[in-house]
C-alpha positions in Angstrom: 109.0 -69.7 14.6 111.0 -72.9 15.6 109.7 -72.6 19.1 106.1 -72.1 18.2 105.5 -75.1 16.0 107.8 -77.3 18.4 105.0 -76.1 21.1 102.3 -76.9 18.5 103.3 -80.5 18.1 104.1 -81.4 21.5 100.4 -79.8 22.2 99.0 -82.2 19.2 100.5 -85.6 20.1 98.8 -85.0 23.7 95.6 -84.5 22.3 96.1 -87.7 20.3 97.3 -89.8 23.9 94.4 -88.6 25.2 91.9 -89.3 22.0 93.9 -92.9 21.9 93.5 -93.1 25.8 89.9 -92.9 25.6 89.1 -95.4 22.6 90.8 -97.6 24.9 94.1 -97.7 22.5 96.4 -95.7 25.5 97.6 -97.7 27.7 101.4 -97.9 27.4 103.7 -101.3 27.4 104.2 -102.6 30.9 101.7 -100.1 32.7 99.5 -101.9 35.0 95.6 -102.0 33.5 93.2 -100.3 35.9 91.2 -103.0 37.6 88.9 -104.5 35.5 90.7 -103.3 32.4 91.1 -106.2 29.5 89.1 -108.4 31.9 85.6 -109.9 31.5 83.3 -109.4 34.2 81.1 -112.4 35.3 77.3 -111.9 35.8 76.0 -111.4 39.1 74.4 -114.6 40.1 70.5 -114.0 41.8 70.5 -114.8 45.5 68.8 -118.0 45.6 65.1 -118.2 47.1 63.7 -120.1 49.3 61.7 -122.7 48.2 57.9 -123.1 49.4 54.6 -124.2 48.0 51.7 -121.6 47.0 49.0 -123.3 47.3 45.9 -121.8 44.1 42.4 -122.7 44.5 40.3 -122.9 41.5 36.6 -124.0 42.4 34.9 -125.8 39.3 38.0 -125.7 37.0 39.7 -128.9 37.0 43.6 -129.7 38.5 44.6 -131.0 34.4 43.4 -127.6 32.8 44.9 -125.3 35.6 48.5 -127.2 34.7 47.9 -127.5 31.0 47.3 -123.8 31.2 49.5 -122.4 33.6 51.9 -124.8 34.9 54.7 -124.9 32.6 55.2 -121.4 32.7 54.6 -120.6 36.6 57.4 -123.7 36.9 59.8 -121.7 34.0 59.1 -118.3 36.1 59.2 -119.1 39.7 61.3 -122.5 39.9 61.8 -122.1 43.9 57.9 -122.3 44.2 56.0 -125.8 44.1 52.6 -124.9 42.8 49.4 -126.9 44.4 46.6 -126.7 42.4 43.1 -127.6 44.0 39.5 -127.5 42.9 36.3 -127.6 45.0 34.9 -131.0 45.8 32.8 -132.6 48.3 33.8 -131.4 51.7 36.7 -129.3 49.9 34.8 -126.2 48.9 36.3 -122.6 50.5 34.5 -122.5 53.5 35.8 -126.1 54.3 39.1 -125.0 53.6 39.1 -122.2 55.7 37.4 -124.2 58.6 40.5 -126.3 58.6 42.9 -123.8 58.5 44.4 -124.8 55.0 43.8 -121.3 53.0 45.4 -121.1 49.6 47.2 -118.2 48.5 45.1 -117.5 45.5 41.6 -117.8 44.8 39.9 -117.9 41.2 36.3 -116.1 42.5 34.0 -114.4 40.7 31.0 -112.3 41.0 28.2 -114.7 42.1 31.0 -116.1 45.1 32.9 -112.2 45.7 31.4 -112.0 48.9 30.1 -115.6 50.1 33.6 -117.2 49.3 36.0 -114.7 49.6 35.2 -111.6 51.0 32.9 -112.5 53.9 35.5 -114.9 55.1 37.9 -112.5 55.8 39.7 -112.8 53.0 39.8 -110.2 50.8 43.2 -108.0 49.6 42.9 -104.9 48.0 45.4 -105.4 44.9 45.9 -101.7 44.2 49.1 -101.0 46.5 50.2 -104.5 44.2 49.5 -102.5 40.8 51.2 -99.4 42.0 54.4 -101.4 43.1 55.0 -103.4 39.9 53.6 -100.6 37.7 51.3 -102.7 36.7 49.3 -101.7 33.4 45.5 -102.4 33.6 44.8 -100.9 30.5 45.8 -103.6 29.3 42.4 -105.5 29.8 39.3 -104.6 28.5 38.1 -102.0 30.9 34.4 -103.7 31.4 35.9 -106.6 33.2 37.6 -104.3 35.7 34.6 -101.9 36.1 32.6 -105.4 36.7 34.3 -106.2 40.1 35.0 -102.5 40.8 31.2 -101.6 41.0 30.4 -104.7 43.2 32.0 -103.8 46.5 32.1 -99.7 45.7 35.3 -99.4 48.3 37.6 -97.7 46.3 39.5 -101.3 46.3 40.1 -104.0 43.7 39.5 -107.3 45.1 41.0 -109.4 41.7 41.9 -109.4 38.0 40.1 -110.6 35.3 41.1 -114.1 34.5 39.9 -116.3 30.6 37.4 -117.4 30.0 34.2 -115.2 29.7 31.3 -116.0 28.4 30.4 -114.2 25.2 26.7 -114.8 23.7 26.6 -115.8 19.8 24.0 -117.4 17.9 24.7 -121.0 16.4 23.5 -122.5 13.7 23.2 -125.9 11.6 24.4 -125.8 8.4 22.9 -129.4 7.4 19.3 -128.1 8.1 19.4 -125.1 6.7 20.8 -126.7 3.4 18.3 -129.1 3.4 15.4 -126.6 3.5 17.4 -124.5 1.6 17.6 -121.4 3.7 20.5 -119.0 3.5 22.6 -119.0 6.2 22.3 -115.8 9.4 25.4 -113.7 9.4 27.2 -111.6 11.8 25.3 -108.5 12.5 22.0 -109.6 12.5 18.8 -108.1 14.2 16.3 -110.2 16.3 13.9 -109.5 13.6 15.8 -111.0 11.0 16.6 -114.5 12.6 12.9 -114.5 14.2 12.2 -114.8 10.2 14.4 -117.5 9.7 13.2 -119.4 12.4 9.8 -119.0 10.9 11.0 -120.8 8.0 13.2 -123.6 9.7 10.0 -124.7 12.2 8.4 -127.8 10.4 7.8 -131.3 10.6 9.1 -133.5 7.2 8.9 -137.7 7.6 7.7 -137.8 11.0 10.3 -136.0 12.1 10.1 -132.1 14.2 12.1 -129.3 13.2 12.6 -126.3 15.9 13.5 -123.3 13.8 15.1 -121.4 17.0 16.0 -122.5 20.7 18.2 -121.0 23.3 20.0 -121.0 27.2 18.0 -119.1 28.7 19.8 -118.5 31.3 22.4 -116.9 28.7 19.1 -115.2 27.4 17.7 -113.9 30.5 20.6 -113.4 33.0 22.8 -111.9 30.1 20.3 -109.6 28.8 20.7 -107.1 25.8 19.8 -104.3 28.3 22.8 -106.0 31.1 20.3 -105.0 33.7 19.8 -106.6 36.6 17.2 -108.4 38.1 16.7 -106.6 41.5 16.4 -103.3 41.6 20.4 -101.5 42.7 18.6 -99.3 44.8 14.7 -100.2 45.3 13.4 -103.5 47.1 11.5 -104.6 43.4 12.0 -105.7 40.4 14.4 -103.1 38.1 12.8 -101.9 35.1 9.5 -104.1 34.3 9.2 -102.1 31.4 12.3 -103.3 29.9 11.8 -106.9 31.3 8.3 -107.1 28.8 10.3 -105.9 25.7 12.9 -108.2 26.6 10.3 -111.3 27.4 8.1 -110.8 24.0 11.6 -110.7 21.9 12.1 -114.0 23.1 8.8 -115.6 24.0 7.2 -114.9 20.1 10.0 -117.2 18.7 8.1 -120.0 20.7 4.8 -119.3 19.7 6.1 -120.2 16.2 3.6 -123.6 15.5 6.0 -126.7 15.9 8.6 -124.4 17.9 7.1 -124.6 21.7 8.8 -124.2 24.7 9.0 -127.1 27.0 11.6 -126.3 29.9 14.4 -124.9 30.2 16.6 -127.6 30.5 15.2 -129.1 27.3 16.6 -126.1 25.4 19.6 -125.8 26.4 19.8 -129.5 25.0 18.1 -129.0 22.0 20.5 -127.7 19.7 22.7 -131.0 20.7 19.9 -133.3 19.3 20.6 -132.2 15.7 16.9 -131.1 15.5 17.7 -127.3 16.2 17.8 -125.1 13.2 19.5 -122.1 14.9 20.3 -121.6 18.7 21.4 -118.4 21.0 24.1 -119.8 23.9 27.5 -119.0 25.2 30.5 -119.3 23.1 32.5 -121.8 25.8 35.2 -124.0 25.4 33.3 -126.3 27.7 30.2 -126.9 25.5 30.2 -130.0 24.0 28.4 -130.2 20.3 28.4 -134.0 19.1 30.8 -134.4 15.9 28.0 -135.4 13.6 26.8 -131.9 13.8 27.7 -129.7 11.0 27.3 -126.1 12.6 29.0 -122.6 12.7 28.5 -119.0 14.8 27.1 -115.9 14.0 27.1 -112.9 16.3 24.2 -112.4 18.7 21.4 -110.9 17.0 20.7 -107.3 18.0 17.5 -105.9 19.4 16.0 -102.6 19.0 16.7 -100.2 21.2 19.2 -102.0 23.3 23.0 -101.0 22.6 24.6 -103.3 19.8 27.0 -104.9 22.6 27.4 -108.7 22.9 25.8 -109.8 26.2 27.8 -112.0 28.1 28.8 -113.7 31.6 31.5 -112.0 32.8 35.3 -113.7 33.8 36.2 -115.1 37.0 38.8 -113.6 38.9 42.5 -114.5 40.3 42.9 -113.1 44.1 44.9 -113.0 47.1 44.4 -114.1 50.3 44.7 -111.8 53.6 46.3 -115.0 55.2 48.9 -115.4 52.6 52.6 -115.4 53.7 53.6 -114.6 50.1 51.5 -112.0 48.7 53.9 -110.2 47.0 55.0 -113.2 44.7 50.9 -114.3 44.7 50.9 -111.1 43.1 53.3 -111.6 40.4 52.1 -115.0 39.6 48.9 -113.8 38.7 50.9 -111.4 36.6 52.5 -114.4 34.6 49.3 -116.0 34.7 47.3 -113.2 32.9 50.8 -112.4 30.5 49.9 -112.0 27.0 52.0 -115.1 26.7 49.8 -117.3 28.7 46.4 -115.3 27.2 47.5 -115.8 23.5 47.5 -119.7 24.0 44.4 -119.5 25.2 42.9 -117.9 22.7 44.4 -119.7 19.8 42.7 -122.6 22.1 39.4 -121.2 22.0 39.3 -119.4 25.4 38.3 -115.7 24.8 40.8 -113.1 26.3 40.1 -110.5 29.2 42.8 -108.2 27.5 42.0 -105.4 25.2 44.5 -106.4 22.5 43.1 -107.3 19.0 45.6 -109.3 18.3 44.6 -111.8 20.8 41.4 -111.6 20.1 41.6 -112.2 16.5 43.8 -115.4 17.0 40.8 -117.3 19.1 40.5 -120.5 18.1 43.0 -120.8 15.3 45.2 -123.9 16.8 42.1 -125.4 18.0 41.2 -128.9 15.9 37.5 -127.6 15.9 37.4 -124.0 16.4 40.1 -123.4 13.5 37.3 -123.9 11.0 34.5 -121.7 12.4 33.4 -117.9 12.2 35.4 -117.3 15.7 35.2 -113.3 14.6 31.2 -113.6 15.9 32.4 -114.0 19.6 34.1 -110.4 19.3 31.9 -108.7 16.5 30.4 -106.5 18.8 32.4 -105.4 22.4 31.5 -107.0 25.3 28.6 -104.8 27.2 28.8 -102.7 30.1 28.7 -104.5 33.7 25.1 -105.2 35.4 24.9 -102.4 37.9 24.9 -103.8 41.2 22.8 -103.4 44.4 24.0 -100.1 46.5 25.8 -101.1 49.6 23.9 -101.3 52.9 21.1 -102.8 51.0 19.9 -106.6 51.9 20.6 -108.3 48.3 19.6 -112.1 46.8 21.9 -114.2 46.1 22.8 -113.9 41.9 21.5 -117.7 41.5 18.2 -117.1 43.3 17.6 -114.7 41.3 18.4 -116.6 38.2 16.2 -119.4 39.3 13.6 -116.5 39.3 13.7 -114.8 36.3 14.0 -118.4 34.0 10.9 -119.3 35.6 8.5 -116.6 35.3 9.5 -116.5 31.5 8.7 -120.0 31.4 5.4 -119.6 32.6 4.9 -116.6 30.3 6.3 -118.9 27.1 4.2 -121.7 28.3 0.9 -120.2 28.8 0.4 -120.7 32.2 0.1 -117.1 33.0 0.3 -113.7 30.7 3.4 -111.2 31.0 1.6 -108.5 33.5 0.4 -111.6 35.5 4.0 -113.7 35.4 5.9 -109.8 36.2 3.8 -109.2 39.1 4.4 -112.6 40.2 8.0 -112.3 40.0 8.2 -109.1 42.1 6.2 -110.1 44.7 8.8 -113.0 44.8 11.8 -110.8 44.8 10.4 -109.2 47.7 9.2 -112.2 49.6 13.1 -113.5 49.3 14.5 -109.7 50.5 12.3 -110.5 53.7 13.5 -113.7 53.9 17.3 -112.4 53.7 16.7 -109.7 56.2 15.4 -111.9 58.8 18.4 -114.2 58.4 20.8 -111.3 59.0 18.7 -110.0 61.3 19.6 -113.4 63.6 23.0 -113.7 63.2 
């Protein structure tokens, strides 16, 4: 009996070494610690880099909002690299550039310049082996503005990712005028019907003085339709859907045939709304429209027309991409990362400048730090999601240039609007046009 329990406590004060052992609480006086033991490891110290310059070219976005944007940060994140920020000037656009052998790393391109100032040069990078290796999420932006570059080339590849600000159509109004006719004021979710009756109301002439009850960009109108379908036909040499083109011309052109509310050009719309003589006007929602400060005017969401999806029409983002003759992709790659964070996006929006990511939370925070914005209906730019790309022309086709056809479609409505011809006459017109310009395109390729 004496035996066993002697056996049984030597057996239970091992068991306890071993428990004390383990919580660290074993080691005996004068033993030697294990290396390491009781001492405190320093942090591994990162193998400096390098230093270099990365050179990002931004064509119509000035040098002072590409630092206030993303300078501080890329400096923070990436303290080896010196960051050179350029913009396209006179005898410093892409093609100059590449002439002279000075390529930048990154490019900010979008649709209209995919081809003429990136990927015909040679340039282009396909970033999906970049996505795969940093696991990089793009659900994460709203997936209309990676379809948008995706459809254009049809390779399988994507050329760039989607960089603030796009474009999003709302209609404004002036808050002065309709309080002095006393008019309520549009709201978000408006039809075209509804605001045409507004207008209707706001056209007139009081002291001298010319009221227009409506006015509009009509390139915003025209080029950002409610349809998003394109001009030229993505797979026929005419123009795409002429049926949809009238519906989409009389919505617009009966707002001008209000008495007192005529259309003059289009540049003198665009200014109108700026004169203080505008009761209402459809444009873009952009940080770099100006509205003078005397002006006393809020948003509303685009109206809506029937039978077009109830999707705001809008110009799409530009693009952050890397250059085949980069030395440092792989960085370029992660500094557009840092450069589309949610970080860098969110101070953007609370400056005005919609987001490309899907998150609500940045959406909902547009404009909130920003002196004017703070105060106005920001919720209109995101009322209704962005709609679907423009499908683009099938590959192997001869294609127009985006701005020619622009230029095309803005005048023939004019010319509708105006009286100079009616809409079967001006649509004919236009087609015959379209394929006068194909011709003209497929003899130039022809001689090269």
């Amino acid at each position: 009996m004496y035996r066993t329990n002697k056996a049984l406590s030597l057996f239970v004060c091992s068991m306890l070494a071993v428990s004390l052992a383990a919580c660290g609480g074993g080691a005996s006086p004068g033993s030697t610690p294990a290396p390491g033991d009781g001492e405190k490891k320093e942090d591994a110290k990162p193998v400096p880099k390098d230093p270099y310059t990365m050179t990002i070219f931004a064509p119509g976005v000035s040098v002072e909002e590409l630092n206030t944007r993303f300078g501080e940060a890329l400096k923070k994140k990436f303290p080896h690299i010196t960051f050179n920020f350029t913009t396209s000037s006179a005898g410093n656009n892409i093609t100059d550039l590449v002439s002279r052998g000075e390529i930048p790393d990154l490019i900010r391109t979008d649709i209209p310049s995919l081809y003429s100032g990136y990927l015909d040069l040679q340039l282009g990078v396909d970033l999906k082996p970049y996505i795969q290796k940093h696991k990089y999420d793009l659900n994460r932006f709203n997936q209309v503005f990676i379809r948008e570059i995706e459809d254009y080339t049809r390779d399988g590849k994507l050329y760039g990712l989607p960089v603030p600000p796009f474009f999003p159509n709302v209609l404004y109004y002036n808050k002065d005028l309709f309080d002095k006719f006393g008019v309520d004021y549009p709201r978000d979710g408006m039809t075209w019907d509804e605001v045409y009756e507004l207008a209707k109301k706001l056209t007139r002439t009081e002291g001298g003085t010319t009221y227009r009850g409506f006015t509009a960009n009509l390139t915003g109108m025209l080029r950002d339709n409610p349809f998003s379908m394109p001009i030229l036909d993505p797979e026929k040499d005419q123009l795409h859907a002429p049926e949809k083109w009238q519906s989409v011309f009389m919505n617009l052109k009966r707002f001008y045939d209000i008495p007192g509310n005529a259309l003059k050009s289009s540049a003198d719309e665009s200014a109108a709304f700026g004169t203080g003589l505008s009761a209402m006007a459809a444009n873009l929602h952009s940080v770099y429209l100006k509205i003078p400060n005397e002006i006393n005017w809020d948003i509303v969401s685009l109206p809506t027309m029937n039978g077009a999806p109830k999707r705001v029409s809008q110009r799409g983002p530009a693009y952050w991409a890397i250059t085949a003759t980069s030395k440092h992709k792989d960085e370029a790659f992660e500094v557009v990362m840092e450069m589309l964070s949610d970080e860098i996006q969110m101070k953007d929006a609370l400056q005005g400048i919609p987001t490309t990511l899907a998150s609500k939370q940045i959406q909902e925070a547009l404009g909130k730090e920003h002196p004017i914005y703070k105060s106005k209906n920001m919720k209109a730019v995101s009322y209704y999601p962005p709609t679907d790309p423009t499908v683009k022309r099938k590959q192997g086709l001869i294609d127009i240039p985006l701005g020619n056809q622009q230029s095309f479609i803005i005048a023939s409505f004019v010319d509708f609007a105006t009286g100079k011809d009616d809409l079967n006459t001006v649509l004919r017109k236009l087609d015959e046009t379209l394929k006068a310009k194909l011709a003209e395109e497929k003899e130039k390729k022809q001689a090269k």
